[in-house]
C-alpha positions as CSV (number, residue, x, y, z in Angstrom):
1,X,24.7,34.5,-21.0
2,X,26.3,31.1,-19.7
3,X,26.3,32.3,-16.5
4,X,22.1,32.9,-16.1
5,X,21.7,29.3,-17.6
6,X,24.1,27.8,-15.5
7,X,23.1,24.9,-13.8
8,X,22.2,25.0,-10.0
9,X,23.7,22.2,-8.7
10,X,22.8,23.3,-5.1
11,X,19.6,22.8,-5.4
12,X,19.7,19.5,-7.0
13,X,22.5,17.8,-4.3
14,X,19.4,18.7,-1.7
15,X,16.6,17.8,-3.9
16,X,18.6,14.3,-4.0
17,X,19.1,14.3,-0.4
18,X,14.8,14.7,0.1
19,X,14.4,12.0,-2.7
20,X,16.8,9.7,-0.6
21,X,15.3,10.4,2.8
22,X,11.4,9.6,1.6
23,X,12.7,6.5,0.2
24,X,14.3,5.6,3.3
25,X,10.8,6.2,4.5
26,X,9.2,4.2,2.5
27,X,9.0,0.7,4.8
28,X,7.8,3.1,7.6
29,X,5.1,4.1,6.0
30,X,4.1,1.1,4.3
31,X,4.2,-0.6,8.2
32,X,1.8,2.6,9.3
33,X,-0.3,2.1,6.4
34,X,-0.8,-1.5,7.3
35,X,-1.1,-1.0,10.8
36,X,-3.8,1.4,10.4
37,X,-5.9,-0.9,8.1
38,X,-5.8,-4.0,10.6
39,X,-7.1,-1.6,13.3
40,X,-10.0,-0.5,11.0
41,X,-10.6,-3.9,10.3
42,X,-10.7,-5.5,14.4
43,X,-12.9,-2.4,14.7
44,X,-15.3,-3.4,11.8
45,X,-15.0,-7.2,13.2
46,X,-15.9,-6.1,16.6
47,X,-18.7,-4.0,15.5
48,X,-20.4,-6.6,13.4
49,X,-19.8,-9.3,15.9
50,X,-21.3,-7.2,18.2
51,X,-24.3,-6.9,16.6
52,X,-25.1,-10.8,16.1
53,X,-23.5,-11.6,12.7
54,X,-22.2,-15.2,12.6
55,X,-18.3,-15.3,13.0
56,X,-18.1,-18.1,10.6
57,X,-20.4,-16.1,8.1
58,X,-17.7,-13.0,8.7
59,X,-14.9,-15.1,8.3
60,X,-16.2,-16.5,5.0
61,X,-17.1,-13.0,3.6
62,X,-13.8,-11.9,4.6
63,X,-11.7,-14.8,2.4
64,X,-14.5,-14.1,-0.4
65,X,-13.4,-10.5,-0.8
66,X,-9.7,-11.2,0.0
67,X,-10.0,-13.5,-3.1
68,X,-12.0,-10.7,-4.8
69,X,-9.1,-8.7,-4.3
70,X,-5.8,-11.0,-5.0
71,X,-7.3,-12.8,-8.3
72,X,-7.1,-9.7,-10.4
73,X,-3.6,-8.6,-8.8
74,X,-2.5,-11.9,-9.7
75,X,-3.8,-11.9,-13.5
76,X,-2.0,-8.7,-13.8
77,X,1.5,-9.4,-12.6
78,X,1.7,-12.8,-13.7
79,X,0.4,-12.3,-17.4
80,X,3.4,-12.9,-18.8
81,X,3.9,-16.5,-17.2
82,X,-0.1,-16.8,-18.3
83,X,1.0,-16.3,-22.1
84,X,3.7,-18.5,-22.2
């Protein structure tokens, strides 16, 4: 009966192996991630640009929902500094 519970230790050396490797991965994919969004963005710039829109009206809509975007992120992870 021990043996068929017996723990396979195989199988979790490579699970940890896989765990390590996608956290080595992480940066990677966090500069991809970012890469891809500030492409979308010049794209979305150069659209609206190219259809008349005022850059400094653009520019001003894009620190508006920046702000939109940092304030709550903000709230939440400093909360603690906020109660004191």
């Amino acid at each position: 009966m021990h043996v068929l519970f017996k723990k396979n230790t195989h199988y979790t050396h490579q699970r940890g192996k896989l765990y390590q490797i996608i956290d080595g991965l992480k940066p990677l994919m966090m500069m991809v991630t970012v890469q891809i969004a500030l492409a979308g963005v010049n794209i979305i710039y150069k659209l609206v640009a190219n259809t008349g829109m005022s850059l400094p009206i653009l520019i001003a809509y894009r620190f508006l929902f920046a702000s939109a975007a940092i304030v709550p992120l903000a709230l939440i992870f400093e909360r603690s500094f906020l109660l004191e």
